[in-house]
N, C-alpha and C positions, 0 to 999 in steps of 0.2 A: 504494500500500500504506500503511495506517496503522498508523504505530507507537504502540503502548499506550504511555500511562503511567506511570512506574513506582510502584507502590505506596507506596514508602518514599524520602521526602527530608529532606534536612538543610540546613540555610543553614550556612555556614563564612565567619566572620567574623574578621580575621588583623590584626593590627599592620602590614601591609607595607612599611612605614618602615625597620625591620630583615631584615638576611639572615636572622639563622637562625631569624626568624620564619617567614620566605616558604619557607624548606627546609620546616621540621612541615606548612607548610601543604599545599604542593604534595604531600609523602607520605600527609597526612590525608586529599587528594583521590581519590590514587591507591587509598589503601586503601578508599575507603568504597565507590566503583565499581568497585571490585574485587569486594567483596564486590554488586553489581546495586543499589546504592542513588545515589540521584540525588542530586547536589551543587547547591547553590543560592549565587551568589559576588553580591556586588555587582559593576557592571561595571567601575568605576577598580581593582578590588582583582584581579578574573579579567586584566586586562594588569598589574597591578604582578606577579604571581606567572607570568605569560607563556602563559597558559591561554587558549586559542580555542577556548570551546564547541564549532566546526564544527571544530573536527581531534582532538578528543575523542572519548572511547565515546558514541557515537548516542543523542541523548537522556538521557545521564546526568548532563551538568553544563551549567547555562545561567544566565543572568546576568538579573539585576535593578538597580533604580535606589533608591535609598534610602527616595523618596516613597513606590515602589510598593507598602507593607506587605510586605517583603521574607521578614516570616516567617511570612505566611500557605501556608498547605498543608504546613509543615514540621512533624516531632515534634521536632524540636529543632535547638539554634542551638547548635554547635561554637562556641566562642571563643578565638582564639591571641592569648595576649598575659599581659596585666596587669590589676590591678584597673579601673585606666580604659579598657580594650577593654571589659572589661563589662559598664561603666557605659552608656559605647557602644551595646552590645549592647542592654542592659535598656528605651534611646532609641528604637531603630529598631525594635523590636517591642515596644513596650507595649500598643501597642494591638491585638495577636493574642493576649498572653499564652503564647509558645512558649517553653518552659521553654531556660534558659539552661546550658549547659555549658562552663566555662571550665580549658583546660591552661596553667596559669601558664607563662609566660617570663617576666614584670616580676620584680617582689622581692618584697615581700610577701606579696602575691597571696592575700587571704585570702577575697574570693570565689569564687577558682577550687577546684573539686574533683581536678584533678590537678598534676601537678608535667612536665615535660619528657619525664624518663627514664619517664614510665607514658603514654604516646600511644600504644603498642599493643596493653596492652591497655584503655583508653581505648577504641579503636576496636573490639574483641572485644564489648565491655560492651554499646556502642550497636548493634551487629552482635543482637546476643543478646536487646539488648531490657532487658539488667539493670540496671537504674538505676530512680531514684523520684525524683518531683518535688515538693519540699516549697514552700509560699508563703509567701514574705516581706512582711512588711507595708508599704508604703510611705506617702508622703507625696501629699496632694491641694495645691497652693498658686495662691496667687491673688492680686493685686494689686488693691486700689481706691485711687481720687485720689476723694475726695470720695464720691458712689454710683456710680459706673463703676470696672466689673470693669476694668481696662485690659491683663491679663496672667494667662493660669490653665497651670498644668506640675504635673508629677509628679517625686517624686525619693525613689530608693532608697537612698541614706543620708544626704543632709541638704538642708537648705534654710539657707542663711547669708544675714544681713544683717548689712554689713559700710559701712565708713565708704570715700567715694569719695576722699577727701584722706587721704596722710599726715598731714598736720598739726592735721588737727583733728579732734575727738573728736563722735561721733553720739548727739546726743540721743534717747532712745527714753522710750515707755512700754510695758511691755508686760502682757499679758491674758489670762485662762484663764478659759474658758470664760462668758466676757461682763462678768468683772470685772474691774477694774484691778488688776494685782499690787505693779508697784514701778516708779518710773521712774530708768532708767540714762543716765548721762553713758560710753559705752561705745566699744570696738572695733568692736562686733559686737554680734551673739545669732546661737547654732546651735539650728537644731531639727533634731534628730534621730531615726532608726527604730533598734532593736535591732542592723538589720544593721548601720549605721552607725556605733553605737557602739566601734566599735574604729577609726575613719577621723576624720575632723575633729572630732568630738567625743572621741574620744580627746587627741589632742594640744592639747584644750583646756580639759583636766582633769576632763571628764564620763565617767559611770561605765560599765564597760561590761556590757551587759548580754544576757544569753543570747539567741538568737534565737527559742526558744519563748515566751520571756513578751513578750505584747502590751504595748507602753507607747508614748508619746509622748515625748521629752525635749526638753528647753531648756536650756543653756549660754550663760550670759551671759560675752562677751571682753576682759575687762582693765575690768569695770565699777568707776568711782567711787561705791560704793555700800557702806550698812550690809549691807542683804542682797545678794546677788548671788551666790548658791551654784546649782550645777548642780541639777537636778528633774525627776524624774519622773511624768507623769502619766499618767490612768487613758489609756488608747485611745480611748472616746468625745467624750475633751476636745478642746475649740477654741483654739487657739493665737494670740494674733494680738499682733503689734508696729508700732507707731503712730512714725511717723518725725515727730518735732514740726515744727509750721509754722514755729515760729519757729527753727528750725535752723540756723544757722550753715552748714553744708555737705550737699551732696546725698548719699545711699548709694546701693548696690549689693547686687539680691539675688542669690545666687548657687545654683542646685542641683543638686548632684552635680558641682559645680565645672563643669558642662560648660552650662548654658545661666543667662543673665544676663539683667538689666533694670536698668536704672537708675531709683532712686527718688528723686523730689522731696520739700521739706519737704512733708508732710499726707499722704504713702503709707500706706496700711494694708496691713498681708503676713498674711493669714490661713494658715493652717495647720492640717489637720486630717488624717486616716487614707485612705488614698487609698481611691477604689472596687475597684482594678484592681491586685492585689496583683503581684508579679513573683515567677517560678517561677524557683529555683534545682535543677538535678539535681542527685541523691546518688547517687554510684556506692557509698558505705558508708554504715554510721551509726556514724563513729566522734562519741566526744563533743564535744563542741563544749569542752571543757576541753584536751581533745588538740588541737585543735584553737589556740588558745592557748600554748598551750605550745610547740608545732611552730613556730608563726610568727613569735612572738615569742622566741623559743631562750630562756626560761625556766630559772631553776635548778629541778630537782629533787632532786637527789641528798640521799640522806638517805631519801628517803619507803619507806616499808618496806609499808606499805598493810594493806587489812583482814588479809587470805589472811596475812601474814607475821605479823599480830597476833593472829589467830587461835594460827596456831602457836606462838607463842610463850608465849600463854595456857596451850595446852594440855600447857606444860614438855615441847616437842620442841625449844624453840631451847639453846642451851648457856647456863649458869647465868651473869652479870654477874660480871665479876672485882671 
């Protein structure tokens, strides 16, 4: 007898390093094939959470291996964790492009769209089909030593070059769009996407910037330099930072903190808009100011807004003693 199918699956990707990670997880499994939807685990993660495909609902959850495009045939990738599960996540299917859904357990967690205490109706949403998947821009990057490419990745919120020694400081020059800008005795330089402007380029004094407007940025790290101000450019611009030959010490590029290369004096790190943008689901549209404000616990109080100025325009509010 052969069993169909099932129309509808999800890949479920979990922290399982923590317990009460592997609890959501395990209940998020339970609920999805509950509702006749098919679970897709990685295999180290289906035994961290103690899941045997074969003692499961028949055909509803089975396991894959990292390599094998794990989010291919899926509409979407459940994420249990943290900004860096997603980051994760954004890794092992980039090149399916299956829209990313993350329920924060880390802290901040400001690419996740849910919080803990909403996993079900989280699971309701995706049951129902309610959700929208908007794209984020990312980052194309690429390494040459002289004319060999030697190293090309992708990264959805930054691309850092960073100095390999404490002690010594990284000679750069760096480049837009085929010119030479400035050359820095530096930390670093960040390139970053909008999404990532609230992540290392935040904590690096760069500006943050909404996730609808297309731009490129660069944050130079503790540069000895007249100029050296964070900057924004257009989305078609070329980014690129030139590690001097004559350098004293080797750097390190870094993207999405999660995949590395070491640079030698005369590395060039190109930077430009990636092809392959990465899908973020929206279970709402709330604004991305709220959005701000929620994560970073923001003062508001005081703000009285239009609606209350309104009114009070229209002498409904009580008269100023």
């Amino acid at each position: 007898m052969t069993v169909e199918s099932p129309a509808r699956r999800v890949l479920v990707l979990a922290h399982t390093g923590r317990a009460e990670v592997r609890e959501v997880a395990r209940a998020c499994v339970r609920a999805l094939t509950g509702h006749g939807i098919a679970v897709r685990l990685l295999v180290d993660e289906a035994a961290d959470l103690g899941l045997d495909p074969q003692a499961t609902a028949e055909g509803l959850v089975e396991t894959t291996r990292p390599d094998d495009l794990p989010g291919e045939g899926c509409e979407l990738v459940l994420v249990i964790g943290g900004d860096g599960s997603i980051l994760r996540a954004a890794e092992l299917t980039h090149a399916t492009s299956t829209p990313l859904l993350g329920v924060n357990l880390g802290h901040v967690g400001f690419l996740a769209e849910a919080e803990q205490e909403d996993v079900e109706s989280t699971i309701a949403a995706i049951v129902r089909r309610a959700y929208t998947a908007e794209d984020r821009l990312t980052l194309d990057v690429r390494v040459l030593q002289g004319k060999e490419v030697v190293w090309c990745t992708f990264a959805l919120n930054e691309a850092s070059v960073e100095k390999a020694a404490r002690e010594r400081m990284l000679e750069v020059v760096v480049e837009v769009d085929g010119r030479p800008l400035s050359r820095w005795g530096c930390d670093g330089v960040v390139c970053a996407t909008p999404t990532g402007s609230t992540a290392y380029n935040f904590s690096a004094g760069g500006p943050v910037v909404w996730p609808e407007v297309e731009a490129l940025l660069m944050v130079p790290l503790s540069a000895h330099a007249l100029f050296a101000r964070p900057m924004v450019v257009a989305p078609t611009s070329v980014l690129a930072i030139e590690v001097l030959a004559n350098n004293n010490g080797a750097g390190v590029l870094w993207c999405d903190g999660r995949r590395t290369v070491d640079l030698a004096p005369g590395a060039r790190i190109e930077v430009r808009r990636g092809q392959r943008p990465v899908r973020l689901v929206r279970l709402h549209q709330a604004p991305f100011t709220d959005r701000l404000v929620a994560k970073f616990d923001l003062p508001v109080e005081g703000w009285r807004g239009a609606a209350e100025r309104r009114r009070r325009d229209n002498g409904d509010g009580e008269n100023d003693a």
